[in-house]
Structures are given as C-alpha cells and as structure tokens.
N, C-alpha and C positions, 0 to 999 in steps of 0.2 A: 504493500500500500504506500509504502515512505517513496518506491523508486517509481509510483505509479502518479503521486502527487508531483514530484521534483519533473516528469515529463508534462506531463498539464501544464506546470508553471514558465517552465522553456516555452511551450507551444505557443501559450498566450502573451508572453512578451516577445516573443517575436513578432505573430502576428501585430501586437503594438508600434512596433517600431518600423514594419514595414512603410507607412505609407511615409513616414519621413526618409524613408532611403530613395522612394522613389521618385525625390525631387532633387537625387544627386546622381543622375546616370551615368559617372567616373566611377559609381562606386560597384552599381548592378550590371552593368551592357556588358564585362568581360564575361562576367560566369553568365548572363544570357547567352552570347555566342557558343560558350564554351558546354552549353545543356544542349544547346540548339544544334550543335554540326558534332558533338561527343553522341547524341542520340539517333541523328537520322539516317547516318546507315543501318541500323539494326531496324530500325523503324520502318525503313523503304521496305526490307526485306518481308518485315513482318506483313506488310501492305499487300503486296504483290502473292504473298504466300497465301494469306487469311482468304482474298479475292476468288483466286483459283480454289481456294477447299470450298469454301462457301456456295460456289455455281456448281460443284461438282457435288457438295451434298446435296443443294437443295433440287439442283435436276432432277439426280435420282429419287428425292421425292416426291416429286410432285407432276412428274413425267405418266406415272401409271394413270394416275386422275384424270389425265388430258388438261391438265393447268400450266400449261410451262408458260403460258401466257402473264401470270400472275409473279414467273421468278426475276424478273427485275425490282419489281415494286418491294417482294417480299426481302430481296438480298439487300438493296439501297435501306429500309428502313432498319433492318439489321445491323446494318455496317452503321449507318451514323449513331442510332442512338444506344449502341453498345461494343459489337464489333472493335470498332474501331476508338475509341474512348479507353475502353479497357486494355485492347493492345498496347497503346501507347505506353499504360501506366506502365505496366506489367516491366515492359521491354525499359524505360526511364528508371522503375525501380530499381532491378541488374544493375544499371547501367549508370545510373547516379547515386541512389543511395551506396551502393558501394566507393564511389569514387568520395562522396562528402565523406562519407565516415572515414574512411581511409587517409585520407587528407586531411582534415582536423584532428583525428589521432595522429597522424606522424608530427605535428607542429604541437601537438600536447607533450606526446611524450619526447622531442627535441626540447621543448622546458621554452619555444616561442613563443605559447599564450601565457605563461608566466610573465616573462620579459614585458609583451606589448600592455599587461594589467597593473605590471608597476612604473611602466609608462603613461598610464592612464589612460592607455584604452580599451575602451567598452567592445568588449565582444560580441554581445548579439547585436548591435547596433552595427558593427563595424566590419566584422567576419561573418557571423551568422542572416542574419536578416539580407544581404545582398546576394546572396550564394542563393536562398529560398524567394527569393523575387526574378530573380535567372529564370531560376527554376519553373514559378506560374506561369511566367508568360513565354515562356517556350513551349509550352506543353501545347496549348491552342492551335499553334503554327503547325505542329507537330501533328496533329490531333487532324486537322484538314488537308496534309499533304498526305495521312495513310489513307484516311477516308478515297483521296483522286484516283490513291496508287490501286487501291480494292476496287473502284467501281472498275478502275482503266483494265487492268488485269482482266475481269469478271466478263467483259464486254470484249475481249482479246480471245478469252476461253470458248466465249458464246459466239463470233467469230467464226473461229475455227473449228468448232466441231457442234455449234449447233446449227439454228433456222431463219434466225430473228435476225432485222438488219440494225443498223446504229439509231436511225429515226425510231423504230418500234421499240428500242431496248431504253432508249433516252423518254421516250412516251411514257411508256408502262413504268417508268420508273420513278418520276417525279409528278407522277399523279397523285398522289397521297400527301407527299412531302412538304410539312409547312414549314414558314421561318423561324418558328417561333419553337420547335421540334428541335430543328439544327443550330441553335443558336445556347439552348441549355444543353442541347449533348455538350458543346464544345466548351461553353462554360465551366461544365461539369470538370471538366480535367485539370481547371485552374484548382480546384479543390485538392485533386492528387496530386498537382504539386507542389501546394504546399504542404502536404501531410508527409512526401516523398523528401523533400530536402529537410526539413523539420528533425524525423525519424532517422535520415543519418549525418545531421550534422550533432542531433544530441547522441547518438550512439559512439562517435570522435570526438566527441568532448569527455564523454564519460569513460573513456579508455584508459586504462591502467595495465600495468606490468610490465612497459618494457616494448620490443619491436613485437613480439606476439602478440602486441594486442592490437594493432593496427591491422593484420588480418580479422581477428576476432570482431572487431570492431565495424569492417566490411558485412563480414556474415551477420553480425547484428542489423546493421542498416538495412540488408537487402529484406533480412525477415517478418521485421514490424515494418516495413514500407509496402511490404504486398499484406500482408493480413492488414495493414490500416485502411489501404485501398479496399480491399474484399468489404470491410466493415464500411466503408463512406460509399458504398458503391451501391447497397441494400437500400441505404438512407436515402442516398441522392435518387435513384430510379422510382419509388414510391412519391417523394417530395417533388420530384418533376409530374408525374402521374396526379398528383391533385392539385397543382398549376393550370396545366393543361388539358384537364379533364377526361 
C-alpha cells in the first residue's frame, strides 16, 4: 500500500506540472522526437501486420454469410476504435517504458539525480514531466499513421486476392465512421501515454542496487505500463461508449 501510494503521488505531480512544461518546448520536443521516430518503426510494422490479419480473419468470417460486402466497414471501425489504439500502446510500452526506466535508473544509480537535486533541480518538473509530454503527444501521430498503414495494407490484401475495387472498399468503409468516433479513439492514446512514461520513469527513479537494477528496472517499466494500459483501456472504451451513445 506504502509503494502503491508513493506511485499515485508521482503520477499526480507530474500530471501537475505538465502543463507548465508545455510552454517550454527546449524542454519536451527532444524526447517528442525521440518517442516519435524510437517508436515508429515497430509501429509501421505493427500497422501493416494487424491490417493483413484482420482482412484475413474477418474474410474468412464472414465470407460463408455472403457478407464480404460488410468487411471494410466492419475492419475500418475495428482498427480505429481499438485495433489500432491498442497497438500502439502495446508496441510504445516495449519500447518506451523500457527505455524511460532504463535511463533514469542509469542516471540514478551514476549518483546524477543526486548531483542535479543538490543543484537545485527539481526533477519531475525538469527530467520527469518532459520525457511524459514527448511521450502524449507522440502517441496520437503515432496512433493515425498505424491506423493508414492497417487500412492501406487491408485494401492491398483485398486487392490482391479479393473482388472489391478501391471506390467500393473506401465506400463501405466510411459509411459508418463518424468524427466524433475517431477523434476519442485517438485521444484515447494520449491517456496511455501518459500512464506509459509515468510507469517507467517512476520505475528508474525507484531503482536501486547497482547496474542490475537498471535492467530490472526496464522489466518493471514495460510490466505496469501494459497492465496500466489493459486497466485504462476497460475504462476509456465504456466512458467513450456513454459519450457517444
């Protein structure tokens, strides 16, 4: 309960201090770039991959029916308002909470946040909070370029070995799809990243023992950064659901 309060209290002072960092972009736009091009190749990959599974499952579902008519509509609202949201985190978590935890425990235990604290400077305000402002607003960019890469794929798939042409497959598929749908999926991811850099920049902060813990530390990060995801992800798709009715 003591190490469950001491994360709470990180979480909310960070969140505090964000909006003061975000009128000093010297401080955030490095680690934005740095979440943003550290994550999108796994991200492309993930795009392109999820794209092709998703036309290839739902074909064969819905092929017996005589519905293939229905599989762009049904794959496009799949991908935005989950799909693709959740990929992101999934693949940002790996990929950044390990890197934050890892990196603020190697500066912890080199004894640099010591130094910069009796320097007099403030850590979440100054290491923490920019590193997790990177981080939310990369996710979104992020979040719509796997979204492209999944329809473009899906529609490359169907192409090539289905029936439907690019006009029918672009039809059937943004017929359903409103703004107001794509605009909180993608929102939604601002949420996991803040929970994603939050989750291991306190897991390198709370690092101890020496250089073993700057892996350990990793593994912490990536752990609670997808079970926080899994848990905000219940919340947000319900709370989007009584939004938008």
């Amino acid at each position: 309960m003591s190490n469950l309060g001491h994360a709470i209290v990180f979480f909310l002072r960070t969140a505090w201090h964000i909006p003061g960092v975000l009128l000093r972009p010297g401080w955030w736009m490095p680690h934005w770039a740095s979440a943003l091009l550290g994550v999108l190749p796994l991200a492309a990959a993930a795009g392109v991959a999820m794209g092709i599974i998703a036309w290839l499952q739902l074909r064969g579902l819905l092929a017996p029916y005589g519905s293939v008519e229905a599989l762009p509509r049904v794959l496009l609202l799949a991908v935005v308002w989950e799909f693709g949201p959740i990929a992101v985190a999934f693949v940002a978590a790996g990929r950044l909470g390990a890197g934050l935890a890892a990196e603020l425990a190697a500066l912890k235990e080199s004894e640099q946040i010591d130094a910069a604290q009796v320097l007099g400077i403030r850590i979440i305000p100054r290491l923490v909070a920019p590193r997790v402002l990177g981080c939310i607003l990369a996710m979104p960019i992020l979040t719509v370029f796997v979204d492209y890469l999944a329809l473009a794929s899906s529609f490359t798939a169907e192409a090539l070995a289905g029936t439907m042409t690019w006009m029918e497959f672009a039809r059937a598929s943004l017929m359903y799809l409103k703004v107001l749908d794509v605009v909180l999926a993608v929102l939604k991811t601002c949420v996991f990243g803040y929970l994603i850099a939050c989750a291991g920049c306190y897991a390198g902060l709370r690092a101890s023992g020496g250089a073993v813990a700057v892996g350990r530390a990793a593994t912490q990060g990536v752990v609670r950064a997808t079970l926080l995801i899994l848990l905000a992800d219940v919340i947000l798709v319900k709370l989007i659901q009584l939004i938008v009715g």
